[in-house]
C-alpha positions, 0 to 999 in steps of 0.5 A, a space after each residue: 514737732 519736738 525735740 526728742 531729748 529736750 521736748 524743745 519746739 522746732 519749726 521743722 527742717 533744723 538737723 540740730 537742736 535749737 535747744 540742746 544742739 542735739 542732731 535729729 533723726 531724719 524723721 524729725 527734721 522733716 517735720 511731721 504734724 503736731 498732734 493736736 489735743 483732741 475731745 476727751 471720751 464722754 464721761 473722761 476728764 479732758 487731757 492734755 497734749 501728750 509726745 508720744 515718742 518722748 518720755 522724759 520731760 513732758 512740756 505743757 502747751 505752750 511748750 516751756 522753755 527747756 531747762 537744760 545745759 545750754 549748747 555751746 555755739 562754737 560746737 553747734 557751728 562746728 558739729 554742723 561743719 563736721 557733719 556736712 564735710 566730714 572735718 572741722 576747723 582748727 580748734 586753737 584752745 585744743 592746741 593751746 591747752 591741749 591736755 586740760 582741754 580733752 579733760 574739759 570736755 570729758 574726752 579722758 582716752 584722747 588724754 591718756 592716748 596722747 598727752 599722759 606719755 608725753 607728760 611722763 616722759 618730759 617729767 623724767 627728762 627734767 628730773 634727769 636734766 637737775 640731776 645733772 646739772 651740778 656735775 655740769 657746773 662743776 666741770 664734769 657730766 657735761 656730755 649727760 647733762 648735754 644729752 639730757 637738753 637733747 631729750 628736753 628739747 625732743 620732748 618740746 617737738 614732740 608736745 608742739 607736734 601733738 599740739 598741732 594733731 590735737 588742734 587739727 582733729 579735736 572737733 571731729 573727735 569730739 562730735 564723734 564723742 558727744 555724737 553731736 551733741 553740742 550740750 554735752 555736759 563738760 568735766 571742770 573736775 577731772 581738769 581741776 585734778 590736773 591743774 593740781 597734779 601738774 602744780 604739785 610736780 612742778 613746785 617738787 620739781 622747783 624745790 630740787 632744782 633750788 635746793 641744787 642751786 643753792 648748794 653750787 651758789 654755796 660752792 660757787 662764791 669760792 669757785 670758778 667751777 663749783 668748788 672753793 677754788 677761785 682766785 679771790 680766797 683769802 689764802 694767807 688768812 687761812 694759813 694764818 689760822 684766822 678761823 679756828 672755829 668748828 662749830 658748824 663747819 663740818 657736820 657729824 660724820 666728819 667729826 667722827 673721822 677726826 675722832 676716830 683717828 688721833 693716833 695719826 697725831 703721832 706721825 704727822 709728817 708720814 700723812 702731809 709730806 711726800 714725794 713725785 713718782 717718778 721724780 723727773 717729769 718733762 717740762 709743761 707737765 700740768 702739776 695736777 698730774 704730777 701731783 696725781 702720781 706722787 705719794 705720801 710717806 704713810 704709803 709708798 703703794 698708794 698714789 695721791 689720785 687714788 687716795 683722794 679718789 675716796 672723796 665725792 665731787 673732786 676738782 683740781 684748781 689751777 697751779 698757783 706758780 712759785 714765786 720769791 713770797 714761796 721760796 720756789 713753792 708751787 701751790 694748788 687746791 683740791 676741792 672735795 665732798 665728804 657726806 656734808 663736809 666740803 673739803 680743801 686741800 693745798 698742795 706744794 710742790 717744790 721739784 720732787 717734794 710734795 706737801 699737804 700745807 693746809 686743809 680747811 672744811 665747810 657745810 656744802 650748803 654754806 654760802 659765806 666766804 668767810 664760814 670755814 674752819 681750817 683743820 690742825 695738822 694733827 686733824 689733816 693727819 688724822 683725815 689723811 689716815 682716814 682717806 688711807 683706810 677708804 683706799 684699802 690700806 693701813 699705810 706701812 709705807 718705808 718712812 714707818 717700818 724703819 723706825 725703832 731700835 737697830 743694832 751693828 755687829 758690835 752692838 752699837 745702837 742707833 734710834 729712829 723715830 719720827 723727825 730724828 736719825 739716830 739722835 740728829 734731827 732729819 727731813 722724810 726726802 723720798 722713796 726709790 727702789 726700795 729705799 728711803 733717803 733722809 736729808 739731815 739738818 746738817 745738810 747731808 744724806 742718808 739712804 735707808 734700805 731693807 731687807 730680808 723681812 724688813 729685819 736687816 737695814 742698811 743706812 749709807 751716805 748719799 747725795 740728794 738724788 740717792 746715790 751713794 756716795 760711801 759704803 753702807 752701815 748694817 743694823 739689825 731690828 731690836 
């Protein structure tokens, strides 16, 4: 007797293939009789053995060994198992390599049934979890960036689950698949072709999340939270305009923002100087917030919160407390994103007054501390204006539509332009119910309010909370 499929010679009574590992039809296993060769015809040449039922290989006599895939023992073991019980025992490289290994062994619908979804979705997890990573370092997106963990760790379950199915039922399948075939040909190629696809996705995967990381190492070296923002930033170097360089401190669209707003260069103070909205604020106010709310005198509509809003990745850092060295001003920082421009900016405040004192710039990705360019106040002004332009607003603020020419009844002028009351130098104090109050460098006050179109203003004396303290004089626009 031979097997059918590889003409390998049994002994009669083998379910399987010694050969191939094929199973055998019942009439096989039985063993029936080996034909015998017999006489040839008179007048014929004399033939050899010949396998009715197979017409593939033909064997001479003695049967050769049979030149085909060799059987895989384990399965051959397994397969017999299957047959006799109706299961398998735990297949652990199915539950270990579970993916590679159904490709391995051809069995691509069991892949694509059970591993292709679970892949997708734990690719499209990981890219989210990177996406939310540096909001999370930097303070906010913690609640996204918690859930995306959430979602990872669902996909880990789900992956160990399919694991342990896969390792379970792997050899049922594959008897099934191979119908019980244990010399069944394997697919190294279609296994090669996901090595290759998972390495790929997972070295752009790497590249995003280092590329990322390096960008928060870069804001982080200055920062408790992601910004340029910590404790240790030389701040005194800063204002002392060590590093007036700007080559490579900010990037193209940052310098046409400088460019294309030199006119602010005119009216400085209008963009770095400001006041508290409202002006009493209770104790223990956090001072971001009432910075927040306080307003430059270039607008007296747009509050600082909305102003700088127009910047990508802003974080306040803690209040820097007045001291005798400040002469009573306090201090804080906001960091912010402009295109590849990281952007700082102080803040003083000193009760009502709020100042703008410095802004410096670096490349996002620049990790040196000491790679920054601090900006000239006529450049601050100008990316002021700039943020003034993204919040909707020209400015038009009080500080700007009282300035010119005005005339009293009797024709006597008065000039006001930017610094200067009338000839004596003077201090932007606050607006208030439609009135702007100038502080002289004589030490006296003045209210300026207008009227009917901003065509008639009324200039009085007042103490520094605004209140006058004298009738008002009436000018009239030149």
């Amino acid at each position: 007797m031979f097997c059918t499929y590889c003409g390998a010679h049994l002994t009669g009574g083998e379910r399987f293939c010694p050969g191939c590992g094929a199973a055998l039809l019942p009439a096989e296993a039985a063993g029936p009789s080996v034909q015998r060769p017999s006489a040839a015809p008179q007048g014929t040449a004399e033939q050899g053995w010949q396998q009715p039922a197979y017409t593939g290989y033909m064997p001479s006599w003695p049967p050769r060994a049979a030149r085909t895939p060799w059987p895989d023992a384990y399965y051959v073991r397994e397969f017999g198992k299957v047959a006799a019980t109706g299961k398998g025992s735990f297949n652990w490289a199915a539950f270990f390599f579970g993916p590679f290994h159904c490709l391995y062994r051809g069995c691509v619908p069991r892949f694509l049934k059970l591993y292709l979804p679970m892949w997708t979705a734990g690719m499209a997890v990981a890219v989210f979890v990177q996406m939310q990573a540096p909001a999370a370092l930097r303070g906010g997106g913690g609640g996204l960036y918690a859930l995306g963990l959430v979602l990872n760790l669902l996909c880990s379950l789900w992956g160990v689950g399919v694991g342990l199915y896969n390792g379970f039922t792997f050899n049922r399948h594959y008897f099934e698949h191979v119908r019980g075939n244990a010399a069944a040909p394997t697919r190294p190629g279609l296994m090669g072709i996901a090595l290759a696809v998972q390495a790929v996705a997972g070295i752009a995967l790497a590249a995003v999340m280092l590329a990322g990381l390096g960008t928060e190492l870069g804001r982080g070296i200055r920062s408790e939270v992601g910004g340029l923002l910590d404790n240790s930033m030389p701040y005194e170097d800063v204002q002392g305009g060590g590093h007036s360089d700007p080559q490579g401190k900010y990037d193209a669209l940052f310098a046409a923002i400088l460019d294309g707003h030199a006119d602010a260069a005119e009216t400085v103070q209008d963009y770095t100087q400001g006041y508290t909205v409202p002006r009493a604020w209770p104790a223990g106010t956090p001072n971001d917030m009432v910075l927040r709310a306080s307003r430059l005198f270039a607008d007296d509509d747009i509050s600082l919160g909305t102003l700088v809003s127009a910047m990508n990745n802003t974080v306040w850092s803690e209040e820097y407390a007045a001291d005798e060295g400040t002469d009573g001003w306090n201090s804080q920082l906001l960091y912010g994103e402009v295109g590849e421009t990281a952007v700082q900016l102080e803040f003083s405040r000193r009760g009502e007054l709020v100042r703008i004192i410095s802004a410096i710039t670096y490349l996002v990705d620049d990790d040196d501390l000491n790679s920054y360019y601090e900006l000239t106040q006529e450049e601050l002004a100008a990316f002021v204006q700039w943020l003034y332009e993204q919040a909707g607003t020209q400015g038009g603020g009080m500080a700007a539509r009282v300035r010119g020419t005005w005339a009293d009844g009797a024709g006597q002028q008065l000039q006001i332009t930017p610094g200067m009351l009338g000839g004596e130098g003077c201090e932007l104090w606050f607006v208030e119910n439609g009135a702007l109050v100038l502080r002289l460098d004589s030490g006296a006050y003045r209210r300026l309010a207008l009227s009917q179109g901003d065509t008639v203003l009324t200039v009085s004396e007042c103490d520094e909370d605004g209140a006058e303290t004298a009738p008002g004089s009436v000018y009239y626009k030149m």
